[in-house]
N, C-alpha and C positions, 0 to 999 in steps of 0.2 A: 783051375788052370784057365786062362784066359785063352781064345784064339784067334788069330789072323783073320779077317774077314777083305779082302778089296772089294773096294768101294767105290762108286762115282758121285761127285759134288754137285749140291746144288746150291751155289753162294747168294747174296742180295747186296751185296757192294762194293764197286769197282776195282777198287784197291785188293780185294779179297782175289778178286780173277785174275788181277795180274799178278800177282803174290803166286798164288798156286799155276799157274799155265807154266809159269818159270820154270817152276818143278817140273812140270811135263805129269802134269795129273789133271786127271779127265772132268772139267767144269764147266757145268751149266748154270748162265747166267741170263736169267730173265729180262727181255726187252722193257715190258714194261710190271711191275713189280704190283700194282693195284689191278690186272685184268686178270682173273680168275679164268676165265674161259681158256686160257690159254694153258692150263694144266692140263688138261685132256688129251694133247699131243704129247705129253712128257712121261706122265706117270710109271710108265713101264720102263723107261727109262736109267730112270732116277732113284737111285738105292737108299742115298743119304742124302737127311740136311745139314749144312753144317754153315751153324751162323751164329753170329754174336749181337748183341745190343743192348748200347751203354743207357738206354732211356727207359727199359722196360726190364723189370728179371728177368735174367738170360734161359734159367735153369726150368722156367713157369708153362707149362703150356694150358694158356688158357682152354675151356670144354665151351664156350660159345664164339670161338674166336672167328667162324666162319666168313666172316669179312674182310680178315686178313690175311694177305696172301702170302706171307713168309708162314703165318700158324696155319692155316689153310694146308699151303704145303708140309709140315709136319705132319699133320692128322692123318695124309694119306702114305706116307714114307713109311716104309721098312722099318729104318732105325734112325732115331737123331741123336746128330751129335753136337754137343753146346762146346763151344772154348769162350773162356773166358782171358783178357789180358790182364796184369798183371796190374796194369794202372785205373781198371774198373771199380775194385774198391774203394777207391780213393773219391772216385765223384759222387756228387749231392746227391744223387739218385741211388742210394744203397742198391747193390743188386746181390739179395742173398736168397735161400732157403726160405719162405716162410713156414714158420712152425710157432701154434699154440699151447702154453704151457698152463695150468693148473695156474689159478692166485694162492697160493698154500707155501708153505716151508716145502713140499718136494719140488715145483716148479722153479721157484726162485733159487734153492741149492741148483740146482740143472744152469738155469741161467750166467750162475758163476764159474761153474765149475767145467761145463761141457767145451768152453776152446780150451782151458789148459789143457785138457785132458787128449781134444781130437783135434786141437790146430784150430788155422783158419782165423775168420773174424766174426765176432756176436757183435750183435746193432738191436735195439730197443729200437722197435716198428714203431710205436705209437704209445702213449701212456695206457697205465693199465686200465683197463677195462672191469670197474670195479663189480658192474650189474653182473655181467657175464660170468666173473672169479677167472678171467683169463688173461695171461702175460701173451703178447706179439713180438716175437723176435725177429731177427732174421740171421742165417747164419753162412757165410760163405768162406767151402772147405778150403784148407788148405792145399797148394800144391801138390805138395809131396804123401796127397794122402791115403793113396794104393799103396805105400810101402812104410807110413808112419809107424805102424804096430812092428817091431822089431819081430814077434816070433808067428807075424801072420803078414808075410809079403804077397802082396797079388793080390788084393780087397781086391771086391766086388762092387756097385753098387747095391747091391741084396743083401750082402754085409755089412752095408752103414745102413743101409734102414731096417734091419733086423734089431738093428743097435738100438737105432732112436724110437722104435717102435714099441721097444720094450724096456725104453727105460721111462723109471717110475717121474712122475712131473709133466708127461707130453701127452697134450688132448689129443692135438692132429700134427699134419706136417704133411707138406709136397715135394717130397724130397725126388728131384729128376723127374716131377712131373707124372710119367707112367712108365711101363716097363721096358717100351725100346726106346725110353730117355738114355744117353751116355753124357756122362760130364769127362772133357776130358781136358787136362790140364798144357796151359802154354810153356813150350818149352824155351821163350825168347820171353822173360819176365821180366814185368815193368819197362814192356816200351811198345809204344801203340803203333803195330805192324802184326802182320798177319804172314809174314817170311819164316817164323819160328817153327809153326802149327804147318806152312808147309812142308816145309822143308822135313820136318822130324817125321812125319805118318807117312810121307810118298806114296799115297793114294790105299793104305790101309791102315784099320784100325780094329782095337783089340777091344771085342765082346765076350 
């Protein structure tokens, strides 16, 4: 069972602040977005991050990112929360899951079969890697995919990577990054605003 958690915002782009202030939800918005030092006054704060970006996987959080101060701030936050919009898949810069599969008949079965199966979109990262024996994917879930399984409503994120972790074909995979990663889906699909993801959480989200 999922629960209610309120929460306070920490956004990184303007359009995000005015979107959410609208709503009348609690956001912090960094002056200047490269000066690190300026977290020290915030920390305690700041409960959640909640941010998107169409240039970089959204869902990734880098473990040397120390120089950046959107990853920066993740590392030290509570819980983060990723939205993705619904017109991110569609640009040049795929933004999915990475996950390594086996070169074998079970990773390539996996490769076909895993969006019919869980939604979403698979993207071939890079040709195969034949030294290694390993296929690069990337797979970015579908919307609706805490309620896709008809007789199991309310997935977890523990639940999709119990899933992928054990099924047969997959070396690795960074699914949400680490544990207080949240992926949480846009509820204003295919259209590049941040009014949707307000409007729908009103300053809480469900862990």
């Amino acid at each position: 069972m999922m629960q209610e958690k309120n929460i306070r915002f920490a956004v990184f782009k303007p359009q995000m602040l005015e979107d959410f202030q609208k709503q009348k939800i609690k956001t912090y918005f960094p002056e200047n977005s490269m000066v690190i030092p300026e977290l020290d006054c915030y920390l305690d704060a700041i409960n959640v991050i909640y941010t998107i970006d169409g240039l970089e996987n959204p869902m990734y959080v880098k473990s040397n990112a120390a120089s950046d101060f959107p990853r920066a701030m993740m590392k030290q936050a509570k819980i983060v929360c990723f939205i993705r919009s619904g017109m991110e898949i569609f640009k040049t810069s795929f933004a999915g899951i990475p996950i390594e599969l086996h070169h074998n008949s079970a990773g390539y079965k996996l490769s076909k079969t895993w969006q019919d199966e869980h939604g979403g979109i698979m993207s071939l990262r890079s040709n195969i890697d034949s030294k290694e024996h390993r296929i690069f994917i990337e797979w970015v879930p579908p919307m609706d995919w805490r309620t896709r399984d008809k007789g199991h409503p309310d997935k977890t994120e523990k639940d999709l990577i119990d899933k992928i972790s054990g099924t047969p074909g997959v070396l690795s995979h960074n699914l949400f990054g680490e544990k207080k990663c949240h992926f949480i889906e846009n509820g204003d699909n295919f259209k590049m605003t941040y009014r949707g993801p307000a409007k729908g959480f009103n300053g809480t989200v469900f862990v």
